[in-house]
Structure formats: C-alpha cells, structure tokens
N, C-alpha and C positions, 0 to 999 in steps of 0.2 A: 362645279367650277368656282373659281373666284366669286365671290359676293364683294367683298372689300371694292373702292373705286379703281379703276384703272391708274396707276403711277406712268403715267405718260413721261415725266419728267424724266424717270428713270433709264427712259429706253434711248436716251440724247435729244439733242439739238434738232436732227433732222427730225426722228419720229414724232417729238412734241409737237413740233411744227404740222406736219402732217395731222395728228390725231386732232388739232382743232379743225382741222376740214374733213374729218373722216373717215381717220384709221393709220395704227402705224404701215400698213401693207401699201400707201401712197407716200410714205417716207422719200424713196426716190425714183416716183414716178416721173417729176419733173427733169431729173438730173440726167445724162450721156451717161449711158451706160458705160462701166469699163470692165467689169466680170458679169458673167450672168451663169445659168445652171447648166447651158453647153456649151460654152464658150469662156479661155481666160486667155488675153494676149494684150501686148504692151507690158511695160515695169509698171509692178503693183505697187502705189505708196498705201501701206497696210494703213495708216492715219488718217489717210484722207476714206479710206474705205468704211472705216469706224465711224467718221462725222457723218457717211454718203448712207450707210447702211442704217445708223440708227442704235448701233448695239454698243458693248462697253468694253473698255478694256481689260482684258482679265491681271489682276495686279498680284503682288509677294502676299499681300494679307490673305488673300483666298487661296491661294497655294498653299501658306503654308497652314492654310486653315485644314485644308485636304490632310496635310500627312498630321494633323492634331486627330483630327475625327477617324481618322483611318489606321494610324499606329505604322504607317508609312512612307519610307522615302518618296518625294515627288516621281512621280516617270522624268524622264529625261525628255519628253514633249513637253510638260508642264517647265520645267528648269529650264527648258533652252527657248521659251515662250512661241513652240512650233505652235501648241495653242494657245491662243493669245488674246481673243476673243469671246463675248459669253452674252448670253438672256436669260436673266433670273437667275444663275448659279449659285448666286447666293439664295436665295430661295431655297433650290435644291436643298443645299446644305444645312438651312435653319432647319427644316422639315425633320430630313435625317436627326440634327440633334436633338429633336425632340421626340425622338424614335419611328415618326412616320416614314414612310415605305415609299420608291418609287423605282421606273424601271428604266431601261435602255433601250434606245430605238436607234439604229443607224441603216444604213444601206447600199448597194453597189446595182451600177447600171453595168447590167454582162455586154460590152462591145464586142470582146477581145476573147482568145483562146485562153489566153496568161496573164494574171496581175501583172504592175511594174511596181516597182516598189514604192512609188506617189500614189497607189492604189492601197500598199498594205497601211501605210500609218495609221488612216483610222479604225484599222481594226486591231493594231496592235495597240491603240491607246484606249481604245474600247475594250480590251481585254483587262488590261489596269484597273481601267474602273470597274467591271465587270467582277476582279479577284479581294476589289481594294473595301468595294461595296454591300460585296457580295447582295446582288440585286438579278433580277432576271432582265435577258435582253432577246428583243426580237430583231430579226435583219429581214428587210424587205431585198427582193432582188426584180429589179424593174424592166423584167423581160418585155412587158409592154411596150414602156418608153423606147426601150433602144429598136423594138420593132418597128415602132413609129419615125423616129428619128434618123436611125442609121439605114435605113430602107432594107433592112433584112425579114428574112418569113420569119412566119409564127413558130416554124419549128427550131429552125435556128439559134433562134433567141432564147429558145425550152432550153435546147438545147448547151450553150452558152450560158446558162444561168444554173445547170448542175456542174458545170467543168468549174464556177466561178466560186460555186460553193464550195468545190473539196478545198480549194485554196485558203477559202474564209475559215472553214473548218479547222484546217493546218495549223493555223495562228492559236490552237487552245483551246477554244471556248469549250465550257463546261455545257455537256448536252442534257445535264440535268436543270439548268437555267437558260435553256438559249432555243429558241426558237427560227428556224430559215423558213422564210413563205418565198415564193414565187407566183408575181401578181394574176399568169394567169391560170395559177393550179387553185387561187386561196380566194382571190376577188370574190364576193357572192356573203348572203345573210347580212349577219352584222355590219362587217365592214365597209358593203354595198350601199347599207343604210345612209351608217356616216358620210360614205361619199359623197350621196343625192342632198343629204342635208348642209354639206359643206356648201355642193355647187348652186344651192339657193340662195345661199348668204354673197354672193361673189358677182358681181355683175360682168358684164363683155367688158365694158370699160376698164373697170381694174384690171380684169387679168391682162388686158392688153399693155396696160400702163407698168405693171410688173414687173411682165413676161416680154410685154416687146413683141408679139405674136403681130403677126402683117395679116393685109387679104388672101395672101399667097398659102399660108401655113393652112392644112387641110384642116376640119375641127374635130380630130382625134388626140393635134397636139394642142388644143384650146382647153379642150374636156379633162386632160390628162391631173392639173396638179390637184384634184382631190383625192387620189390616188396616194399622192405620195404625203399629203396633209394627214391621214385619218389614222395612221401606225401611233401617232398621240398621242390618241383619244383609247383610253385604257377597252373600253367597251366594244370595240373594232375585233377584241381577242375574248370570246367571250369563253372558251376553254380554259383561258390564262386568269382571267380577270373579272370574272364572275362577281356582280355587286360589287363592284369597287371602281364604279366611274370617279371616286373623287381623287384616285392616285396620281401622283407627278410622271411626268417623262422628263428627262434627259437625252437631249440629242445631239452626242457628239460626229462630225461634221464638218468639210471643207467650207470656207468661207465662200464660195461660190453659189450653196445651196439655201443661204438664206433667204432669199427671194421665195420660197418654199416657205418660209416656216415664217415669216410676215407677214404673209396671206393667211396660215393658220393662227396666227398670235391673235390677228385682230375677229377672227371665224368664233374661236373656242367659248368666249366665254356667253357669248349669244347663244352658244347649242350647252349652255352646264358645264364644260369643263373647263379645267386649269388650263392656262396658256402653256405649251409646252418652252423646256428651259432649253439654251444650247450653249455649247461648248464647241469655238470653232478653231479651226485651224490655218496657217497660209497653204503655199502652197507650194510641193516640193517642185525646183527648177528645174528646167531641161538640162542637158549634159551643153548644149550650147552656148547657154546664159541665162540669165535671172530674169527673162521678160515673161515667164508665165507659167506654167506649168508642163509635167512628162505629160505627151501625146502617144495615146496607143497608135496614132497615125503614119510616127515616124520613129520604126524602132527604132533609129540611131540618137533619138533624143533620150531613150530611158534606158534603164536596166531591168530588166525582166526576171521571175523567177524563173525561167526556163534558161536564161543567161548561160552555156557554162563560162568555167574559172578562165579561160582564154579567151571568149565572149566578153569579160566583163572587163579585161584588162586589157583588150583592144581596145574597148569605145571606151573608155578612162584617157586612157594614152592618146587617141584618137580624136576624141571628141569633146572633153571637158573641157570648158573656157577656164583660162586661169586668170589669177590679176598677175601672177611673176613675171620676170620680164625675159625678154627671149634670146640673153646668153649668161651662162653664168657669172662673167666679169661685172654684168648691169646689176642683176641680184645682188651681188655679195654687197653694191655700193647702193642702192637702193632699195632692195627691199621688197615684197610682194604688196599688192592693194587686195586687200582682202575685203574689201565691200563688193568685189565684183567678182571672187574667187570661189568656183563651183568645188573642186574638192572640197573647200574648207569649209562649205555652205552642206556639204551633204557628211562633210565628218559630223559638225553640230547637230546632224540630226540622227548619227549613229554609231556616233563615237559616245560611250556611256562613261567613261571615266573622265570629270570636268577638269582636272591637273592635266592630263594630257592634251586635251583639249587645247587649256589653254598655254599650253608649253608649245603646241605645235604654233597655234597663231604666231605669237611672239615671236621665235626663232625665225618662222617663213614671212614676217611684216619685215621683221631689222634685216632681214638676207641671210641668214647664219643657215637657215634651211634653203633646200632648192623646191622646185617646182617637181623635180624626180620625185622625191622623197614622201612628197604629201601626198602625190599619188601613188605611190605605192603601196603608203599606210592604208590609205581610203580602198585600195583595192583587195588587199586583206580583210578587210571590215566587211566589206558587200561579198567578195566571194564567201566569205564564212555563213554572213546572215543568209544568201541565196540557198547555198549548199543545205545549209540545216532545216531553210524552207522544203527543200524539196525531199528531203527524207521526211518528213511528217508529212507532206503531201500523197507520197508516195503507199503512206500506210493508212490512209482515207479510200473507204472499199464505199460501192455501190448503198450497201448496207448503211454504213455509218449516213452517207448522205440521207436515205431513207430514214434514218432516225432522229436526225435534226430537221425534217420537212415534215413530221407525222403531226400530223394537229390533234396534240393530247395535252392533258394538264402536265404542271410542273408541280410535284407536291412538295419538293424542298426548296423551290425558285427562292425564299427567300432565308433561306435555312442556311 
C-alpha cells in the first residue's frame, strides 16, 4: 500500500476536514444525506455533491491526458462530463506512465430481470477503459445485497445475477480480461479474509454515520459493505493476482456508491494496500425529470433493453419531460429551456456526434426545432442502441456465462 503520507488536502475541503478527526469515510457523516448507495431523489446539484463527498472534479487536463496516454478519442461520457468526478485518477495515470499495471473493478446489484439503460453506462464506459487500457476487469454482482435489501430469496437473486450478466457480457467485454463473480458462488478463502480484516478496521459508529443504517436495519445490511470494499484489494483474486498486492484498482462507478469506497479509502492503507482510485459518474434521469435517477421500480420511468421499438417511442412521446413549450406558435417565439429538457439530456449521453449535438440544442433553444423532432431523433438513437443490445444479448449462451464466472487465471489480462 501506500507508504508516502496521506494527501488529505487532495481529497477536498470536506474530507480534509474529516481526516483531522479521523478519516476521509466521516467526510459526511455530519452532513443530510441527499444520495446514498440505495437511494437518489431530489435535483442533484452535482457541486455541491463534490464539496459533500470529498472527491474532485474530473477536469480537460486529464481527459485529455487519457486520449494522450491511450492514442484515443475521449468516450463521449468523458466529453460530455457524464463522468465528471474522480479519487486519485491521476494517480491511475502517473502509474500507467510509468508502465506500472493496474486493473478494473466495477459492479451491478441484479434487482431486475432487464438492465435500463442508467444501468448499462457504466459498463459501456468500463469497456472504454477496459479496450483503451487494455487492463483486466472484474465485475462483482451483489446477489447478496439485493437479497438482503429488496427482500427476495437466495435463489432468486442467483438467479437474477446470471440473467444480469448475459447483459453485462453483451456490452463486449474481452473474456480473456474479464472476470464475473457472484458474491454468493465466489465469497470464501481470500476474499473472506479481506473481508474480516476490513470489518475490524470499521467501527458500528462509522458505518452507521456512512451508511445511515437505523436500529431497525437487520445486521446483515450492517455486515454487508466489506463485501463490496475488498474487490480493491488486488489479493481478494488470488487466481488473478498472485504476489502482486501492490497493484492499483480503478473503479468506475455512479456517484451514489462512493460512500462504499470512503469507507475503503480510509481501511486500505492500514491493511498494505493502495487506496483504491474512482472514476464517477451522475446520474442518468428518469423520462419524468432531472430529480434523480431511472428506477427499476417504475418502468415508465426508464427504457429498458427489453424495450421494443414501439415500447420505446411510446414512453419517449409519453413520458419524457420536455423544457419546449406546449404549442408550436409558443416554440417558434420562444424557444425550448433546455436545462430541464430530458430528450436533450439523454441525446448528450448518446448522441455520439458533438456537431449534431450541438446543432440540435441551438435550433430547439431559439424555437427553429420543435419538441416532435428532438424526440424523434432521440428515439432513433435508443431504438438503435436497444436493438443492437439485444442481438448480442441474444447470442450470450449458458456457456459463455460459464466462462466469464470460471475462476481461472487470465494469462494475457494484461497483454
């Protein structure tokens, strides 16, 4: 792990503050919570999140340090700053340039039969890095957690976390670098270790202060975040990672989960290892409004890869809040508000051509475009992306899952 001092400074205002009483993971234990790792509601002001959380803001220098080091266009997440957020990235990066090695850790909680497409981004930007890096990546899938939390059985959850990986699968990833565990097919040896040695570093106090856990919460959802801490810690993978506790991780990741990795920041270097680094993201909007994120709860809030093409341009038409105004005489004289306009908020996250982009904006602010038009475009873009999700889903066999859950080495991971 780290030997150098702890750069407290580096992690903001809030965490400095905290680390003189005790660790960045009390950062903001004092503050109202407004997102936490099950829960995001209310309008996010992503700034004030940055000061609350601790972490930095991810800037042009390190983007475009990315496509220097990598011989690569930025992803259109990093351009459109859907990740926007980071711990130690640069770190990451100095390492890399000086040839040291480090991997990918990300993950999905299986609720749901179907991702929605707030679910695929970070595996589609995870793949980026993953192609960009070429670096190896594991994906936890937290059958536990959601067994705990969303009050479904143990099998269900098994279950639900193979349906969630042909999806994860879908999006690419090289199974020659990429590792799928499910926490409870893989839980046990190593990783168990890590675990017990995390949950001794961690008092009831802090996690409560965190986590926000009441009397009421059973102590399965207390015991839980070392679970999701120790994917990290290179040695948790001892098939992967053999003698090489001093490797970095990278964990890209909705801004939601950092409470997760605060608790690990301040754990790591008391057990040897490097603080793991993250790359976060906001958060994709409901088809309603910009107050928070797609809910598997209410499919009329997302689009789903199960969607079909008249599925997705009902709840478009149906459901997307716009900022246009509600006759065209008003438009053509006024103009759309596009801080509040969901087409135009999920074009920039998948709309790949920036001139179009920005030729839509323009046209649909001054009124020259209607409120038809942008969704129509938008709904082109998602039937396409869904569609082509689902033909590669579709060619994800029992098999293939089986060969991204096998716990074997990777001998070209980093090849």
């Amino acid at each position: 792990m780290e030997k150098r001092e702890e750069r407290v400074v580096e992690e903001g205002a809030a965490a400095a503050a905290a680390a003189a009483a005790g660790g960045e993971a009390e950062a903001v234990a004092e503050a109202e919570a407004e997102v936490n790792p099950w829960e995001v509601s209310g309008k996010i002001d992503y700034d004030k999140l940055i000061d609350k959380f601790g972490c930095q803001r991810l800037d042009q220098s390190l983007i475009d340090r990315v496509q220097r080091l990598t011989s690569r266009a930025p992803h259109v997440f990093l351009r459109r700053g859907v990740f926007f957020a980071h711990r130690d990235f640069n770190e990451i990066l100095d390492a890399y340039e000086r040839g040291d090695k480090f991997y990918l850790y990300t993950g999905r909680g299986p609720s749901s039969e179907a991702l929605h497409l707030g679910h695929l981004i970070p595996f589609m930007f995870t793949k980026y890095l993953q192609d960009a890096f070429k670096v190896p990546l594991v994906i936890q899938l937290t059958d536990d957690e959601k067994c705990m939390w969303k009050n479904i059985s143990v099998e269900e959850s098994q279950r639900l976390a193979r349906e969630n990986a042909k999806d994860i699968i879908a999006c690419g990833f090289d199974v020659t670098r990429t590792f799928i565990f499910s926490d409870f097919d893989y839980v046990g040896g190593a990783f168990y270790k890590n675990m017990v040695k995390v949950a001794k570093c961690v008092t009831y106090n802090k996690v409560v202060g965190i986590f926000g856990f009441t009397g009421e919460d059973h102590i399965g959802k207390v015991s839980f975040p070392p679970v999701q801490a120790v994917p990290s810690f290179p040695s948790s993978f001892p098939h992967l990672f053999n003698g090489k506790d001093h490797l970095r991780c990278l964990i890209p990741c909705a801004i939601d989960q950092d409470p997760y990795f605060r608790m690990t920041r301040d754990v790591a270097p008391r057990l040897g290892y490097h603080k793991p680094a993250l790359i976060e993201s906001s958060f994709f909007p409901a088809l309603q409004g910009d107050t928070g994120k797609m809910s598997a709860s209410d499919p009329n809030s997302a689009i789903y890869v199960t969607d079909s093409a008249k599925d997705i341009k009902d709840k478009i038409n149906r459901y997307a809040f716009t900022g246009g105004q509600d006759t065209k005489e008003k438009q053509r004289l006024y103009g759309a508000n596009l801080e509040v306009d969901i087409p135009v908020k999920y074009l920039s996250f998948f709309l790949e051509d920036d001139d179009e982009l920005e030729h839509i904006k323009t046209e649909y602010g001054l009124g020259r475009m209607l409120t038809f038009d942008v969704k129509k475009r938008l709904t082109e873009i998602l039937v396409e992306i869904v569609e082509r999700h689902r033909r590669a889903r579709a060619a994800v066999t029992d098999e293939m899952v089986d060969a991204f859950m096998a716990v074997r080495p990777l001998p070209s991971m980093f090849g």
